[in-house]
C-alpha positions in Angstrom: 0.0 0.0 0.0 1.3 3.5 -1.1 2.5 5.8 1.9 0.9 9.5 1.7 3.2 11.4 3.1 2.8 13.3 6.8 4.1 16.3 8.0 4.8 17.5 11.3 2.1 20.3 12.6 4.2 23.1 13.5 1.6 25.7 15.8 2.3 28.9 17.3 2.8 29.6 20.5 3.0 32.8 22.9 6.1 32.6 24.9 5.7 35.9 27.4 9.1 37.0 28.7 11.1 39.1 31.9 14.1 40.5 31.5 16.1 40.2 34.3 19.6 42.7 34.9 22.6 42.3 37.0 24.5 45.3 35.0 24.9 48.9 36.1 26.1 50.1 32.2 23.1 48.3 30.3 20.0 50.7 30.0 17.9 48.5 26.7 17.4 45.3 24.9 16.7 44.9 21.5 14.7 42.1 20.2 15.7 41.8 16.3 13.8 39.1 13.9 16.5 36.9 13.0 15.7 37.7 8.9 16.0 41.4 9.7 14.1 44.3 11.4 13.4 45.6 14.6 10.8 43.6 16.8 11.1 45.6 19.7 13.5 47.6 22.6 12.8 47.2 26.1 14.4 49.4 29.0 16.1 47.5 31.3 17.2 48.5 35.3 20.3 47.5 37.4 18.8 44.9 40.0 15.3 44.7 38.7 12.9 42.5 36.4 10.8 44.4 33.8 8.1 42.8 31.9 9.6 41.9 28.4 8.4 40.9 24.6 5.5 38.3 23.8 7.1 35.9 21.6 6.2 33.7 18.9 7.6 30.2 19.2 7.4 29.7 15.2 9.8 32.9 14.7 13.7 32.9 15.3 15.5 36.3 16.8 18.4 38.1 17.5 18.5 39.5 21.1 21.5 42.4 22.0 22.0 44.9 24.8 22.9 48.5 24.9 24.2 51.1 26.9 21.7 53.5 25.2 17.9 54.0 25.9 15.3 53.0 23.4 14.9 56.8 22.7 17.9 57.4 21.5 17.6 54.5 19.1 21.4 54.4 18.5 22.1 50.9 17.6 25.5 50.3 19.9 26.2 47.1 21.8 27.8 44.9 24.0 29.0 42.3 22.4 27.3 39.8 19.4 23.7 39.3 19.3 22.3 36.2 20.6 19.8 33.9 18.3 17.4 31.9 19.5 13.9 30.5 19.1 11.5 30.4 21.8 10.9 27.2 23.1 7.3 25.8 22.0 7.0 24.1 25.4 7.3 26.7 27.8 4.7 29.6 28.4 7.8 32.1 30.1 11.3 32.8 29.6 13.9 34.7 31.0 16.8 37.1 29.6 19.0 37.5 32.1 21.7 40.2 31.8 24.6 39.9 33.5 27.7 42.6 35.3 29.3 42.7 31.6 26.3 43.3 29.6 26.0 39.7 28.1 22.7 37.5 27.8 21.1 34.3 28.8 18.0 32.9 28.2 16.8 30.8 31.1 12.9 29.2 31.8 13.2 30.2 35.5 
């Protein structure tokens, strides 16, 4: 018997986010889609955690700090930008910022 062929159901999925800093010189981060333009810039505080982006789990992004506010929309960072995915099994994620400026993404 002839196989039809199956495909995998990809669905979409709202990932909400925190951002999370442990550095005195970051002030934003920016949320980049990973094919190119801006998704979004949050402002960030030393020692706190801000409400971040709503994600899509079917989308792929870059994710990079800076030493400037979203107002002054001056695109200068620490570091290389970090690409992930949201995972499609978790319903909250974490950046975490630490003293140098540089990102991690945890679920707790």
């Amino acid at each position: 018997m002839p196989c039809l062929a199956s495909a995998e159901v990809i669905s979409e999925h709202a990932v909400s986010s925190h951002i999370v800093s442990m550095s005195h010189g970051v002030n934003s981060l920016i949320i980049l889609y990973a094919e190119g333009g801006k998704a979004g810039c949050y402002p960030v505080r030393f020692g706190s955690s801000t409400q971040g982006p709503v994600l899509n789990s079917t989308d792929s992004y870059q994710v990079l700090t800076s030493y400037y506010s979203c107002r002054d929309n001056i695109p200068v960072r620490f570091g290389q930008p970090l690409r992930f995915q949201p995972p499609s099994d978790k319903n909250l994620i974490f950046f975490r910022i630490n003293a140098a400026g540089g990102i991690y993404i945890t679920d707790h």
